[in-house]
N, C-alpha and C positions, 0 to 999 in steps of 0.2 A: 521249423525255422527255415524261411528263402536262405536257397545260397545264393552268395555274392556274384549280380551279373558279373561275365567277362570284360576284361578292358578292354576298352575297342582297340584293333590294331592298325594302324598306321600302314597304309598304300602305300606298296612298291611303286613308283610312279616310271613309264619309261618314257612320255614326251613330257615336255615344260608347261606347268599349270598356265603360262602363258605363253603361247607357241607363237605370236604373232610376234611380241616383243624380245623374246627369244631371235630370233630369225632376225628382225634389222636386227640386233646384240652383233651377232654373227658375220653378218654383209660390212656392218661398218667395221668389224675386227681384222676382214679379211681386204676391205677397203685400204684398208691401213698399212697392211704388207704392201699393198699396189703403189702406194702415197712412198712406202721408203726407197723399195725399190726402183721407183722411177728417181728417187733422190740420190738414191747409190750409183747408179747408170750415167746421172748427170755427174756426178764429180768421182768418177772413174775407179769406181768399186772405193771407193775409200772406208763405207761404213765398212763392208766387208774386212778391210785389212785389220782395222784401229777396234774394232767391235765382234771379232769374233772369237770364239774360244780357242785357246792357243794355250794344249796342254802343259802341265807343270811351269809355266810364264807368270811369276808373279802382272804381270803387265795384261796376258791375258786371261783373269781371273775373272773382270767385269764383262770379258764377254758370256758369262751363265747366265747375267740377265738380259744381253741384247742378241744373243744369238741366235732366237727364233724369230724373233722378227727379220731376218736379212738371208737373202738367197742368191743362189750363185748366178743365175741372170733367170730373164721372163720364163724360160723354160722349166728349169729348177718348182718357180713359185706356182706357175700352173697346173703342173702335175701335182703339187700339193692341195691347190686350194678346193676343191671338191670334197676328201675326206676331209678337211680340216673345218671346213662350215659344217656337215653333216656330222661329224663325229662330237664338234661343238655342241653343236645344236641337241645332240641328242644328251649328251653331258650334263647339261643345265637341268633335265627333268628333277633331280634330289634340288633345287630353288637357288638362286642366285649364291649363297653363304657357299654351300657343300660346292655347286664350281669354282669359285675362288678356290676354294680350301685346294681340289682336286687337281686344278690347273697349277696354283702355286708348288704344292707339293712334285708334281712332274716335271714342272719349268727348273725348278731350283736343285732336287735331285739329280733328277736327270743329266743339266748341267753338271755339277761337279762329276758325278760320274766320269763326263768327255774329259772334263781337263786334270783327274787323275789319272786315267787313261787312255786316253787319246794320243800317245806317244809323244814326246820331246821331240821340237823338232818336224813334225808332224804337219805342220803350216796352220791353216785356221777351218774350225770346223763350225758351220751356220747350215740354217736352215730349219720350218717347223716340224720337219717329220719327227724328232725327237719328242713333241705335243703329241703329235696325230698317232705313234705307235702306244703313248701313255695314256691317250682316250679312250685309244682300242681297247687295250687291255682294259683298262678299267671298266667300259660297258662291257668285257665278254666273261667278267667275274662278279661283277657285283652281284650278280640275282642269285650265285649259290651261295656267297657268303651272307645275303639276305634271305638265303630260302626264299625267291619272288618265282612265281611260273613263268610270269610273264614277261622278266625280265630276261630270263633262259632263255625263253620261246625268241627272244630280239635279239642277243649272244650268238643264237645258231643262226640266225638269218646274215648278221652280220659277219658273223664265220663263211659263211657260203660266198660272201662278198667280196670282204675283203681279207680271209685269214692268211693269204698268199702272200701278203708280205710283211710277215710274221717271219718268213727265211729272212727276212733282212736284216736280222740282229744274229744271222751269221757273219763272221769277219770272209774276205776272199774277193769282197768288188771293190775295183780303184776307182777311188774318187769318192768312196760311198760312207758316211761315220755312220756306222756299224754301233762305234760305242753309242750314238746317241739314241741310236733305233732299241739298244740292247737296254740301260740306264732308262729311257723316259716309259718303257714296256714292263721293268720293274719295280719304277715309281707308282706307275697304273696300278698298279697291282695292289701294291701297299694303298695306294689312297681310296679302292675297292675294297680292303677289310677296313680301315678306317671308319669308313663312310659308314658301311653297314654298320658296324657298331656302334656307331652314333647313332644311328637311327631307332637302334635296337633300346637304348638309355631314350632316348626322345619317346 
């Protein structure tokens, strides 16, 4: 009696089965910061005050969903927007479903995170790098809790890259949320064992 072939396994994937439409995804997401920003600039940081996370504030509680979109001026968003297209981009290779899932899970964690922590009093905390350390993290674990080679082999390249601001979810720099970088770095995390695991039932 044949034994029963194996069931085929399911590809670690590390870029997006569609890498073209990935990428505009990306450019217009990042467009989009550019679009508020220049809207915040014009009426005198206003999103910034009325929309960002302003710990223990019942009042700033809706900034967990608008607070990555908004930055403290062109400087601020610039230096984000490089990792946060590339770390995007890379993100989306598990298929549109698994980024949402992954993105939301960072955005929304992450967030309460700041505003349980983020000190009373504290003013208002915005900006995506609370995303951009949750993507991190999420690509520099998912390949072990997938068991993927090749997703390790992408983890250490991006280590080399960008693992240096990974201190950033130390507290100690003014001006800098710490809690967001700390919070969307351990929602990463979680929505890397998530994911695998889904994939693994898939």
């Amino acid at each position: 009696m044949a034994a029963p072939a194996p069931a085929p396994r399911r590809t670690a994937r590390v870029l997006p089965r569609t890498p073209v439409t990935s990428a505009l995804f990306m450019l217009l997401f990042t467009a989009g910061l550019y679009v508020v920003e220049a809207f915040d600039v014009v009426s005198g940081h206003m999103l910034d005050r009325n929309y960002g996370i302003e710990p223990l504030e019942a009042d700033g509680l809706d900034g967990v969903l608008f607070a990555p979109l908004l930055h403290a001026d062109w400087g601020h968003l610039v230096a984000n927007t490089v990792p946060f297209l590339v770390l995007g981009f890379l993100a989306m290779a598990g298929g549109v479903r698994q980024f949402v899932v992954v993105t939301a899970t960072i955005w929304i964690l992450g967030g309460l995170g700041v505003w349980l922590t983020g000190g009373y009093g504290s003013g208002y905390h915005i900006g995506a790098s609370g995303l951009i350390f949750g993507w991190l993290v999420f690509l520099l674990t998912r390949g072990f809790f997938a068991r993927s080679g090749l997703q390790i082999l992408l983890a250490v390249g991006l280590f080399l890259v960008w693992g240096g601001i990974l201190f950033g979810v130390l507290p100690g720099q003014p001006g800098i949320s710490w809690q967001a970088h700390l919070f969307g770095a351990l929602a990463g995390l979680l929505a890397a064992r998530l994911a695998a695991r889904a994939d693994r039932r898939a």
